[in-house]
TORSE-361885 format. One record per residue (C-alpha): x, y, z; residue in one letter. Coordinates in steps of 0.1 Angstrom, whole numbers, padded with zeros to 4 digits. Each point is the difference from the previous one (the first is absolute). Example, Ala and Ser with C-alpha at 12.3 -4.5 7.8 and 13.67 -1.06 7.14 Angstrom:
BEGIN
PT      xx      yy      zz   lomi
PT    0123   -0045    0078      A
PT    0014    0034   -0007      S
This chain:
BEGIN
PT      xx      yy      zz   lomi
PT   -0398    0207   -0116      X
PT    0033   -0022   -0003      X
PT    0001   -0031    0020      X
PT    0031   -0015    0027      X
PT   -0005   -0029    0012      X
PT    0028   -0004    0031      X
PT    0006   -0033    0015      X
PT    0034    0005    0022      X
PT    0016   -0023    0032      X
PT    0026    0023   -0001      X
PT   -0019    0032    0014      X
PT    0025    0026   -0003      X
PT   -0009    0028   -0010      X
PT   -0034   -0011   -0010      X
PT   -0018    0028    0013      X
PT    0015    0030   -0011      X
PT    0004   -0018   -0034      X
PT   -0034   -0010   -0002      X
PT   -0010    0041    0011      X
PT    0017    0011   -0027      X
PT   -0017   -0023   -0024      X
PT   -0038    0009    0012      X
PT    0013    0038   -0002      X
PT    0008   -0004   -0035      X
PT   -0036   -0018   -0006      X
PT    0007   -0036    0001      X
PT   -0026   -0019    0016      X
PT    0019   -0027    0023      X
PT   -0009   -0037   -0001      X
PT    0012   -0023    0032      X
PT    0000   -0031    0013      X
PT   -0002   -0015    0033      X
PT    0028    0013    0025      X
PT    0008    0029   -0025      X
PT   -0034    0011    0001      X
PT    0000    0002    0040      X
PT    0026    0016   -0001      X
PT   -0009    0027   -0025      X
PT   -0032    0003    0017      X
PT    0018    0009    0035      X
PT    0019    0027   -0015      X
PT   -0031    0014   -0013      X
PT    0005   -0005   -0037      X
PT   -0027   -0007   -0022      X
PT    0000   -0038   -0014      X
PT   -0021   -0021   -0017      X
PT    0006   -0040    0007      X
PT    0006   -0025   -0024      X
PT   -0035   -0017    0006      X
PT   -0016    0031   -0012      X
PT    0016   -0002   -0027      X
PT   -0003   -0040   -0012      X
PT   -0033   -0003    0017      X
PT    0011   -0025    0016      X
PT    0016   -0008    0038      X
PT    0034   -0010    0010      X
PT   -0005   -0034    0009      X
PT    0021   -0027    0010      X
PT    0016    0020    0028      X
PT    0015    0023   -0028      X
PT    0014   -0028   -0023      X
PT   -0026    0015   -0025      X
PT   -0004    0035   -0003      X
PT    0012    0016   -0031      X
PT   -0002   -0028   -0029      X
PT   -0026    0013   -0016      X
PT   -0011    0016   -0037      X
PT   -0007    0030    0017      X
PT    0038    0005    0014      X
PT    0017   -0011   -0031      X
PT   -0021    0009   -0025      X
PT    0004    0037    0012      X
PT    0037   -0007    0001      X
PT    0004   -0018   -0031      X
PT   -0023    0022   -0024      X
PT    0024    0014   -0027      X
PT   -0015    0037   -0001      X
PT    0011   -0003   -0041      X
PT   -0023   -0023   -0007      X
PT   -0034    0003   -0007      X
PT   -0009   -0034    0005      X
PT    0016    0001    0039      X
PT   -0020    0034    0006      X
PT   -0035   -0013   -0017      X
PT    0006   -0035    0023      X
PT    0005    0021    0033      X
PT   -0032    0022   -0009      X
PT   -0016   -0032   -0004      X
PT    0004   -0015    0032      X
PT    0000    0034    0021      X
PT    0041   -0002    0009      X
PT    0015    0028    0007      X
PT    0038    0003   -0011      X
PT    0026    0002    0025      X
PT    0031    0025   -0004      X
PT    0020   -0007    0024      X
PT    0007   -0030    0019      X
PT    0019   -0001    0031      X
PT    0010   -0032    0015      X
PT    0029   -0020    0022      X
PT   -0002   -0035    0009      X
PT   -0004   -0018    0030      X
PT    0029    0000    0025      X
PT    0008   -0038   -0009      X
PT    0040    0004    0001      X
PT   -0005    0014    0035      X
PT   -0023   -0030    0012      X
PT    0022   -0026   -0021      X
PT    0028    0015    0024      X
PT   -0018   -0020    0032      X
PT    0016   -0029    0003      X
PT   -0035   -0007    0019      X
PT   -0024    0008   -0020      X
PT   -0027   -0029   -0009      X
PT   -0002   -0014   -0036      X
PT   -0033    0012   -0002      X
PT    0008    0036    0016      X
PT    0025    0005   -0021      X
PT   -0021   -0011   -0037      X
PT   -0024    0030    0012      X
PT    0024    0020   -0004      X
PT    0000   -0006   -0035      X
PT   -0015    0029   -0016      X
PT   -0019   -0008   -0032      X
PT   -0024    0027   -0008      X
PT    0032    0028    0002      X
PT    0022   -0016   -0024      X
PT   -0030   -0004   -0027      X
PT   -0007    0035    0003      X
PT    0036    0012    0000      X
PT    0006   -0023   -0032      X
PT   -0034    0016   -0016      X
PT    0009    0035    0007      X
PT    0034   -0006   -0012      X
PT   -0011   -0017   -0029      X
PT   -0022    0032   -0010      X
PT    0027    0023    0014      X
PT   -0006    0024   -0032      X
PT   -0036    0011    0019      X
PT    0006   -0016    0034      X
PT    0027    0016    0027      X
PT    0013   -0029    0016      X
PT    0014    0009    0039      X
PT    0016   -0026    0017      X
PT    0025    0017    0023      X
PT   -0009    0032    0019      X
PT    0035    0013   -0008      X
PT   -0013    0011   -0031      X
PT   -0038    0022    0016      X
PT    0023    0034   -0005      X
PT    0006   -0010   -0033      X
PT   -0032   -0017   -0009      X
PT   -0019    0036    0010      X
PT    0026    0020   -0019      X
PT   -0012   -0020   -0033      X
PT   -0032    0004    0004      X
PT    0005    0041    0002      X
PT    0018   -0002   -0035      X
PT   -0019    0019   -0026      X
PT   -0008   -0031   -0020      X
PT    0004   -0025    0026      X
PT    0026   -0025    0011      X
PT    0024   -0004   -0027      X
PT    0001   -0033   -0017      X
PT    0039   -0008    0012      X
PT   -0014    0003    0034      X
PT   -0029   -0023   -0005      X
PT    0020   -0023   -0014      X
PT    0029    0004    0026      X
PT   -0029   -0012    0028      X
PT   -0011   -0030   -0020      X
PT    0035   -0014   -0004      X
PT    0001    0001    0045      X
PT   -0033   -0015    0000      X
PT    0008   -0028   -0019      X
PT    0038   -0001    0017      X
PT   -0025    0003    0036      X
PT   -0021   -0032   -0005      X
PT    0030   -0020   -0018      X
PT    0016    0006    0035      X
PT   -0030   -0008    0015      X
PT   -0003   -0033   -0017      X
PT    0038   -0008    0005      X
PT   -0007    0004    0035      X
PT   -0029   -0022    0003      X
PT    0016   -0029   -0020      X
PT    0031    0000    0018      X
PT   -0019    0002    0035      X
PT   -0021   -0033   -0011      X
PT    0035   -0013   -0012      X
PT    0004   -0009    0039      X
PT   -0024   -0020    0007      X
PT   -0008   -0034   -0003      X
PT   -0035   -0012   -0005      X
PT   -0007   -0032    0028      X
PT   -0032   -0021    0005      X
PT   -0023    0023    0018      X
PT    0024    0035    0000      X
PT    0028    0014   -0013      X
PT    0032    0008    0017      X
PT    0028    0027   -0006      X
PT    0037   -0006   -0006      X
PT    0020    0013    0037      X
PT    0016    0022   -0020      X
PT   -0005    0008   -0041      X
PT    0020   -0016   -0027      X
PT    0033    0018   -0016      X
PT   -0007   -0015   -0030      X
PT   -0042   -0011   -0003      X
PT   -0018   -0018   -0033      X
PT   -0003    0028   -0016      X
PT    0021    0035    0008      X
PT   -0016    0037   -0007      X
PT    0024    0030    0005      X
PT   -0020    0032   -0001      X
PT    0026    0032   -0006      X
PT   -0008    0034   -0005      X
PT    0030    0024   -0019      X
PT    0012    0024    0024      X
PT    0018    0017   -0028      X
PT    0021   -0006   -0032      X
PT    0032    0000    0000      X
PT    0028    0013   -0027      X
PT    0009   -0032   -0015      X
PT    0009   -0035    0016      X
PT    0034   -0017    0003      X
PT    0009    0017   -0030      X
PT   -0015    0033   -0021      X
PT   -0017   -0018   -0028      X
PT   -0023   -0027    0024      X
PT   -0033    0023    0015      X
PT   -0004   -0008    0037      X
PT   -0025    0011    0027      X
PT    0000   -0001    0036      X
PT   -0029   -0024    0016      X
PT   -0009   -0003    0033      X
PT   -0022   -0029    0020      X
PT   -0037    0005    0011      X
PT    0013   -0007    0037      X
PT    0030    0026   -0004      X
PT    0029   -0001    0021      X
PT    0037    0005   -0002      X
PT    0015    0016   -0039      X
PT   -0043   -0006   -0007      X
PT   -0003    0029    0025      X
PT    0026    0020   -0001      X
PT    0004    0037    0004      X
PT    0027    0020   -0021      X
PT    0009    0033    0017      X
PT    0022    0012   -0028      X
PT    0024   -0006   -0029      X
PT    0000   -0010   -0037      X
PT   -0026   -0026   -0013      X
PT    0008   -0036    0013      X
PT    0009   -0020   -0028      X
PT   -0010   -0042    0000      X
PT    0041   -0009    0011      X
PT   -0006    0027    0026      X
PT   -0029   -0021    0014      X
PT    0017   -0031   -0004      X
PT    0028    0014    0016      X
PT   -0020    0012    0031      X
PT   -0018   -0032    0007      X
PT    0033   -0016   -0001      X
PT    0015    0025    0029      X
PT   -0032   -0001    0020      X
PT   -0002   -0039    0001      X
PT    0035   -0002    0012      X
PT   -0005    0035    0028      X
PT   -0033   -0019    0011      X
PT    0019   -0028    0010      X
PT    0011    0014    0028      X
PT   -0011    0018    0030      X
PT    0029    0018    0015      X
PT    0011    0033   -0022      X
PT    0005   -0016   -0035      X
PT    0011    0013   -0036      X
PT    0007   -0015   -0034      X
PT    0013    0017   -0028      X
PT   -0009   -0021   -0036      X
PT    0012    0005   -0036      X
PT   -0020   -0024   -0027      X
PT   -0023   -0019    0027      X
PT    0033   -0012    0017      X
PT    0015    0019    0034      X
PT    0033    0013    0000      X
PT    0000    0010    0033      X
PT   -0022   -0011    0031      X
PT    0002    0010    0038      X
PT   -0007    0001    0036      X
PT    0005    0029    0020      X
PT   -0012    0018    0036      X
PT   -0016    0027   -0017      X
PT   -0017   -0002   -0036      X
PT    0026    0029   -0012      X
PT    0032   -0025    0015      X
PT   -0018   -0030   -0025      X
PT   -0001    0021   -0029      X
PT    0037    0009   -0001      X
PT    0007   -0032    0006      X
PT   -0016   -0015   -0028      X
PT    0012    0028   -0020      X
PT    0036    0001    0008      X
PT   -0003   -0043   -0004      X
PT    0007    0005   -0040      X
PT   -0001    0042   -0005      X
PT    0006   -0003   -0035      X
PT   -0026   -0023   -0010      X
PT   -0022    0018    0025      X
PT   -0001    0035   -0020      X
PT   -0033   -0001   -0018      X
PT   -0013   -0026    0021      X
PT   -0036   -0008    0012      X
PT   -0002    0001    0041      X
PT   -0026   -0020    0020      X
PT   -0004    0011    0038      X
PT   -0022   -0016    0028      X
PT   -0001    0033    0026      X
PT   -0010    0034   -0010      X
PT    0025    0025   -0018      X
PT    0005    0025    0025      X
PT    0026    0032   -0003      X
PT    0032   -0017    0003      X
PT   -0009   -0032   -0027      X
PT   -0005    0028   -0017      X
PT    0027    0019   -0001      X
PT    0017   -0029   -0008      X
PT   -0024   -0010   -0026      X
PT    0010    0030   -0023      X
PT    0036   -0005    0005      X
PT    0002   -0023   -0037      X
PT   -0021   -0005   -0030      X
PT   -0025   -0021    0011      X
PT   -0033   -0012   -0022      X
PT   -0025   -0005    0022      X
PT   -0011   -0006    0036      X
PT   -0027   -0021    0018      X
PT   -0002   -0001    0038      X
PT   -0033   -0002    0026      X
PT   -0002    0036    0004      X
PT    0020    0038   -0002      X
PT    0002    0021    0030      X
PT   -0014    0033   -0010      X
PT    0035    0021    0010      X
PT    0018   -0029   -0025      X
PT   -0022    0014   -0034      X
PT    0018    0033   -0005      X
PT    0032   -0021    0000      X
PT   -0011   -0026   -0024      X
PT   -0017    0028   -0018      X
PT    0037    0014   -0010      X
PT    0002   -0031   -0020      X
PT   -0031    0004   -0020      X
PT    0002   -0027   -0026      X
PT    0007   -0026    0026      X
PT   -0032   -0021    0007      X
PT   -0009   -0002    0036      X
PT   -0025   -0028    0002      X
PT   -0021   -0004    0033      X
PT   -0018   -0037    0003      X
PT   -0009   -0021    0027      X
PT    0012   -0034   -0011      X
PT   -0012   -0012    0031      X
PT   -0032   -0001   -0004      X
PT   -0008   -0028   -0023      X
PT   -0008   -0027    0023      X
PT   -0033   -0010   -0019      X
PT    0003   -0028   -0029      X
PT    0005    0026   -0024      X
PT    0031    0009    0015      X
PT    0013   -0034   -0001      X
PT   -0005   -0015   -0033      X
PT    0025    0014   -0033      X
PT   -0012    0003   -0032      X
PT    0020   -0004   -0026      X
PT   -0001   -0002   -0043      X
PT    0020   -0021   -0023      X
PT   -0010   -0007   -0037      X
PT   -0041   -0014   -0002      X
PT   -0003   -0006    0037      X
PT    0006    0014    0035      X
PT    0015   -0012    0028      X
PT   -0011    0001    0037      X
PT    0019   -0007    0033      X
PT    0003    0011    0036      X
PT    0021    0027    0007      X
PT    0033   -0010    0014      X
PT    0004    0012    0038      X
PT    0035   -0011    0022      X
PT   -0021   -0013    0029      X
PT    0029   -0021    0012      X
PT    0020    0034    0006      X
PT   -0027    0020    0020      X
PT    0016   -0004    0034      X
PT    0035   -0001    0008      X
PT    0024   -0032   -0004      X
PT    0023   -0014    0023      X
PT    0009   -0036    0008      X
PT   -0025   -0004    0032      X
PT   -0029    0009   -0023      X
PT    0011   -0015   -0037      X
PT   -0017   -0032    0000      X
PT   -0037    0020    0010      X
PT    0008    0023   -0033      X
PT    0006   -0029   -0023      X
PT    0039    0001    0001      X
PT    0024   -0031    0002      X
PT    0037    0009    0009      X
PT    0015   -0027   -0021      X
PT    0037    0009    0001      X
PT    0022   -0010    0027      X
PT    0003    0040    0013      X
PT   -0029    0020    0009      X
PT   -0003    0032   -0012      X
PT    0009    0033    0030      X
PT   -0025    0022    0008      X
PT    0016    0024   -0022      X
PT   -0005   -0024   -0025      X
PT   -0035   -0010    0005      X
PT   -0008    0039   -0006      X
PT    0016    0003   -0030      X
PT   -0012   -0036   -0011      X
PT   -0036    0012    0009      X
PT    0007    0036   -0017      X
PT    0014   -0013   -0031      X
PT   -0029   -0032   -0004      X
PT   -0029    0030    0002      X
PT    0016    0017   -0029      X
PT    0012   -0027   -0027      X
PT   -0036   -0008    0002      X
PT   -0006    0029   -0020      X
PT    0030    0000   -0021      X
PT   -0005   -0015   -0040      X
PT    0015   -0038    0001      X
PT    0024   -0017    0000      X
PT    0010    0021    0026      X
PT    0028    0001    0024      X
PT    0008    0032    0024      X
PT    0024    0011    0027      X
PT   -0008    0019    0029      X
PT    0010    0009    0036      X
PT   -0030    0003    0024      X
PT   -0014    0036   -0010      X
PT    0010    0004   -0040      X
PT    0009   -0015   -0029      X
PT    0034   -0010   -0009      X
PT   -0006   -0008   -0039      X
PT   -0029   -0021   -0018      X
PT    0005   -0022   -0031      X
PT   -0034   -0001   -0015      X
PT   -0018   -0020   -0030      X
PT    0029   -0020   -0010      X
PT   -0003   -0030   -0020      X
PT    0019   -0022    0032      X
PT    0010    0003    0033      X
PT    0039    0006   -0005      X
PT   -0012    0024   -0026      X
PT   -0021    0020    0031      X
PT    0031   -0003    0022      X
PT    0025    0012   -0024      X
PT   -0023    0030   -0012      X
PT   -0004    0014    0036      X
PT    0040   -0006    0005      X
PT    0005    0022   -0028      X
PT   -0023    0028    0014      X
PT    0020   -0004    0032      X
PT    0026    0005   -0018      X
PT   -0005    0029   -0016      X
PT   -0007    0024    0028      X
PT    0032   -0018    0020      X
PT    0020   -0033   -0004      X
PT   -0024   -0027    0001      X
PT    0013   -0025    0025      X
PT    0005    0025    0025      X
PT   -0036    0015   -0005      X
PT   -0016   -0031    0002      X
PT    0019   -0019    0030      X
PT   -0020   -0003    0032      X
PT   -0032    0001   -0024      X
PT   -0026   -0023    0003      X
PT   -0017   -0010   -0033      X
PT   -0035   -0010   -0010      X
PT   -0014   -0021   -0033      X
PT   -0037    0002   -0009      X
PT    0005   -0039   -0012      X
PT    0019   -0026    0009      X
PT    0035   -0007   -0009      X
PT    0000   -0031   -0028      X
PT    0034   -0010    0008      X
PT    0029    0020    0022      X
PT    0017    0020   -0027      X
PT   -0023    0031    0009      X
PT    0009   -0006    0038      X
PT    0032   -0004   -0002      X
PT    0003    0027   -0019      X
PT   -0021    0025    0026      X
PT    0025   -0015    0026      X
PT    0030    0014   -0021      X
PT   -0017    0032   -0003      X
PT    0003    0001    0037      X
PT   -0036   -0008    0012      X
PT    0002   -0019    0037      X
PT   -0035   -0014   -0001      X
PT   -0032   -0002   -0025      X
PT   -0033   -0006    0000      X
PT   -0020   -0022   -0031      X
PT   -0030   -0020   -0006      X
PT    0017   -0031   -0001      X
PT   -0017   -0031   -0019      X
PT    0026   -0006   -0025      X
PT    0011   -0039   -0009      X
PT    0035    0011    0011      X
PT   -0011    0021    0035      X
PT    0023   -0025    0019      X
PT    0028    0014   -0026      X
PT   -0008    0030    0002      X
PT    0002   -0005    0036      X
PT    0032   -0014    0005      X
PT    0015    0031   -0019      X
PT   -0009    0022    0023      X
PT    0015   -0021    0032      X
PT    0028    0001   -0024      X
PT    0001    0040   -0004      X
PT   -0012    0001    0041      X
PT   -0031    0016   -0012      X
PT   -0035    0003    0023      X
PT   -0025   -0012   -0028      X
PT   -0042   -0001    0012      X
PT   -0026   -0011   -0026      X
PT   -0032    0015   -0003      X
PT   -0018   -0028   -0016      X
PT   -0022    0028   -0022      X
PT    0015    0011   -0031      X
PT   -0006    0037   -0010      X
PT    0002    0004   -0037      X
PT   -0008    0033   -0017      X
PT   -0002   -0002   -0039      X
């Protein structure tokens, strides 16, 4: 009679899966809470202490670290030695092992927890067998996910048995399932702090800890990366949210600058809580709005530069409904990521069948994953928070500047039409590649200089875009301009000024700010600093 020995926290599905298994004559070996629960659905088990001879002691610390467990796991069934060694010592060979770990992400989660609650939860007897099983996995089936039962019983029906691919496939997830579960456990213990007599836990866990473990799992390959001769693949976080999530409805495959592309539109959409749209081309937006409805934002961005627009990459932060999407299909566009499609809006966008409609709650990464960035450079990695535009959550006005971190330091305050536009444009050259300089009015905009090598370089890039959808002065004048840095010395402001921008908003904390300063009394400019820089590299 084949042996299984199941050991799950995660019970679903256990029972019909471990039916199946006695049906097909595998005698079932349980532990502890497994067993019960087994037992109360009337399934034939035998325990673990029948099987070692011994009792779980140490309130279940000790249990299934024992010769008997992993001799039957680890016997290679080629060797004569293994078999003549389990004869010897009456073990009987176990087949299948079947085993997930104790819940100790979901107890690490408690910011309450005790220190000594939470090293319980610290399961040593599962990851020894899943490493043994997976070890052997060429005579052992290793199960660590009841997503794969179905398939699991469909193996086992082959004519000759699960195939060795499969076997192998299973090992490779073990391992991958108590790496994670390691990663998890050091970086948990990463927060505290060991004190005479106890040990106390960070308030809230480090960005960037000792010692960093980033567990991915591919969620698919892709065709190539930035360009057709560098392989790239699509990886996703153990705590998904956001592009780690996503859904895609339709269209072609999504390529790596597609996915670049998308987080760039969805950072700057998710900026903003009223109707918002972005339209990006090479990480940088061309086009970025405001609107009453999320159809009225769209065009807007669109319509902010049409031509660099075709083929863009659009990032919305309300759900696509019928009349976005109408629009939507109106131009050549790549690829599409918003919070969700009304089900009337899919035939619509379905006319368009290569464009990628993207659904993802960005939203939903408030944890620590969703805060710390991850990035590669040659032999090393680099770690930081992720930018957010806290200072621009609520609205601005002069009553309320000081409480958001704002100094009016120009002898003109800006209007309350200014202090939208100033706010508007602030929330998206945070997201725009520096140096960077835009224009805008108070729901789109006007035209962005992005990644120049200086300030008047910025300026004089977004003039020219101004200026080639209409003359640039008169495009630009009334404007109101934002720079993601501060201004060195007052060539780039006086050169906004003579673009036609009446007031502008910048980090300040240049040597020269009172020059800087005095140019814009001299222009009759409304200039607030930030005092919180926003570079994007």
């Amino acid at each position: 009679m084949p042996r299984a020995l199941i050991s799950v926290s995660d019970k679903t599905g256990l029972v019909p899966f471990a039916t199946a298994l006695s049906a097909r004559g595998y005698e079932l070996v349980s532990t502890g809470g497994t067993a019960k629960a087994l037992e109360a659905a009337a399934v034939g088990v035998t325990t673990i202490a029948s099987v070692t001879g011994f009792p779980e002691i140490m309130d279940g610390r000790v249990k299934t670290l024992h010769p008997a467990v992993h001799g039957g796991i680890l016997a290679r069934r080629d060797r004569p030695d293994d078999i003549a060694t389990l004869e010897q010592h009456r073990i009987t060979p176990i087949d299948v092992v079947v085993v997930n770990l104790y819940p100790f992400v979901k107890a690490a989660a408690r910011p309450d927890i005790p220190f000594d609650a939470l090293i319980e939860e610290i399961d040593i007897g599962g990851p020894s067998m899943v490493r043994s099983a997976a070890k052997n996995f060429q005579d052992v089936l290793i199960v660590v996910d009841p997503a794969d039962y179905e398939h699991v019983l469909a193996e086992l029906e082959r004519a000759d048995g699960p195939s060795h691919e499969f076997r192998f496939d299973l090992a490779r997830k073990a391992f991958a399932h108590t790496a994670a579960y390691d990663a998890a456990i050091a970086g948990t213990l990463s927060e505290f702090s060991a004190a005479a007599g106890g040990f106390s836990r960070a308030k809230a866990p480090s960005v960037t800890p000792p010692r960093l473990s980033v567990n991915l799992h591919k969620i698919k390959e892709l065709r190539y990366g930035e360009n057709p001769h560098q392989p790239a693949a699509w990886y996703g976080i153990d705590a998904p949210f956001g592009l780690g999530a996503a859904l895609v409805l339709q269209g072609k495959e999504l390529s790596f600058t597609n996915l670049l592309d998308l987080d760039s539109a969805a950072r700057i959409a998710l900026e903003f809580t009223e109707p918002a749209a972005a339209v990006i081309k090479h990480t940088n937006p061309c086009g970025a709005a405001v609107g009453a409805t999320i159809e009225e934002a769209y065009v807007r961005a669109r319509e902010a530069d049409s031509l660099a627009a075709f083929g863009g990459i659009i990032g919305l932060n309300q759900p696509i409904d019928v009349a976005t999407a109408r629009q939507l299909v109106t131009t050549f566009i790549e690829a599409v990521v918003a919070p969700g499609v009304h089900e009337d809006a899919r035939s619509v966008l379905a006319t368009k069948a290569n464009m990628r409609v993207i659904v993802a709650d960005l939203r939903a990464g408030s944890d620590l994953a969703s805060r710390r960035e991850v990035r590669s450079i040659l032999g090393a990695m680099l770690v930081q928070q992720r930018d957010e535009v806290i200072e621009a959550r609520r609205p601005w006005d002069s009553k309320t500047a000081e409480a958001a971190g704002l100094r009016i330091v120009t002898k003109r305050a800006p209007t309350d039409a200014e202090w939208d536009a100033l706010r508007f444009a602030w929330r998206v050259c945070a997201h725009v590649k520096s140096n960077a300089v835009i224009f805008t009015d108070a729901s789109r905009t006007l035209a962005i200089g992005a990644g120049q090598m200086s300030r008047v370089d910025a300026v004089q890039v977004a003039v020219m875009k101004a200026a080639s959808k209409t003359d640039g002065v008169r495009a630009l004048t009334g404007s109101v301009a934002a720079s993601d840095a501060f201004f060195p010395v007052r060539d780039g402001l006086d050169a906004l000024a003579a673009a036609g921008a009446t007031a502008v908003v910048q980090p300040g904390g240049s040597l020269r700010d009172g020059e800087v300063i005095a140019a814009a009394d001299e222009h009759g400019l409304a200039m607030v600093l930030t005092g919180r820089r926003h570079f994007r590299h």
